[in-house]
N, C-alpha and C positions, 0 to 999 in steps of 0.2 A: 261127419264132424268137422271136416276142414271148411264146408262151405259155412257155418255158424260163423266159424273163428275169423273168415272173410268179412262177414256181413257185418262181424260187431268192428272192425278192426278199419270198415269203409265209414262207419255211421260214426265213426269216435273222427274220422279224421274230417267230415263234413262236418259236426257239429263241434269248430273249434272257438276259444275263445279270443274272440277280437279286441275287445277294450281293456286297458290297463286297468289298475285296481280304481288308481286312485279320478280316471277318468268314471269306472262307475261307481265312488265313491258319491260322486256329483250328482252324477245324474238321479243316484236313492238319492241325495238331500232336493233336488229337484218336482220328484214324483209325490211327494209327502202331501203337497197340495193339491192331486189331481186323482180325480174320482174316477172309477172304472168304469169303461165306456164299452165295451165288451162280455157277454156274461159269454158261458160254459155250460148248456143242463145238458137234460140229460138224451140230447139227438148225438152229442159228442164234439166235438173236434172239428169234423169233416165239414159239420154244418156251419159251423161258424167262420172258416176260416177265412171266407170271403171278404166278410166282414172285417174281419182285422188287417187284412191288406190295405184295405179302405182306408180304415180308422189311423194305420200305421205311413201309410203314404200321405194325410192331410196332417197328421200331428208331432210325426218323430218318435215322441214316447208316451206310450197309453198305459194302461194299466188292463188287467183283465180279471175278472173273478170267475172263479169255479164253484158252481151249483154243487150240492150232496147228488144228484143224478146224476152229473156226468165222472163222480169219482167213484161209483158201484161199478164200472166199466172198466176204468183204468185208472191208474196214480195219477195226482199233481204234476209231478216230476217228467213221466210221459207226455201226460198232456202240455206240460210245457215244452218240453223237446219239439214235439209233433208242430207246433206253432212257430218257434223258433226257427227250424228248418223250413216250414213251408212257405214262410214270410220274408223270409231271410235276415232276419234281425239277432238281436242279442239279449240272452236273458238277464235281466239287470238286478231283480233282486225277485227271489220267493217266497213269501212271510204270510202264514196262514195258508189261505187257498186265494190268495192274490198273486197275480203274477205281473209282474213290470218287464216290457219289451222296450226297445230303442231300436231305429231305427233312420241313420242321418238319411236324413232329403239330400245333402250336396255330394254323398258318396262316403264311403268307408276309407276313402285314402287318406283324409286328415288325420285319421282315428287309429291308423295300422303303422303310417311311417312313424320310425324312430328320428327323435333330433338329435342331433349331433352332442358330446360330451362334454361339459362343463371344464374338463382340463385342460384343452386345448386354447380358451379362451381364461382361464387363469393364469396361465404359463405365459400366456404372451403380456398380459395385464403385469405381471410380478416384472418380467423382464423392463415393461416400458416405467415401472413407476419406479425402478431401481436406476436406471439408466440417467434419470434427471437429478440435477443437482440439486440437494434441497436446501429452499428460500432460509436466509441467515433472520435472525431475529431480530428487530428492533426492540431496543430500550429506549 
């Protein structure tokens, strides 16, 4: 029973989520225009994935649909894990049996680092605009 508990507990920490909300807020209003270039029947998974390495290395963010054959097998939801992980991308939105993958061409480190907080650069702002004497008024 312990080794389950491992297996789910490795596979939850590989398949983390990398993009902030509002970064794959974007990328769904993005994908609205782009037709799925990948389908899913019913070989599964394993047959395809080649292909979406391809499709995910030349485009960023594709879309993929799922055949009624490849979901007598296994869920959506796996099948989209399974591609996720094997791809190394992120899954950006799942609506129907369509799936949206992203994948940056220049690296996932724009995508991961945090920028720095907004107070830090208020604080100094408030200090320098208070600092200055303010211009008297003409009449």
């Amino acid at each position: 029973m312990e080794k389950t508990e491992n297996t789910d507990s490795n596979n939850s920490q590989e398949f983390k989520k990398r993009l902030t909300s509002r970064v794959r807020k974007m990328l769904r209003a993005q994908s609205h225009t782009i037709a799925p270039v990948v389908w899913v029947g019913k070989e599964g998974v394993d047959k395809t994935i080649h292909e979406v390495k391809r499709q995910i290395k030349d485009r960023g963010l594709i879309k993929v649909k799922i055949k009624k054959g490849a979901l007598e097998n296994d869920t959506k939801e796996n099948i989209a894990k399974k591609l996720s992980l094997e791809t190394n991308s992120e899954i950006v939105s799942l609506v129907g049996n369509v799936i949206t993958l992203f994948k940056p061409r220049e690296g996932w480190k724009k995508y991961t680092t945090k920028k720095p907080k907004k107070t830090k650069y208020i604080e100094e702002f408030e200090k320098f605009r208070f600092s200055r004497k303010p211009k008297s008024k003409k009449r």
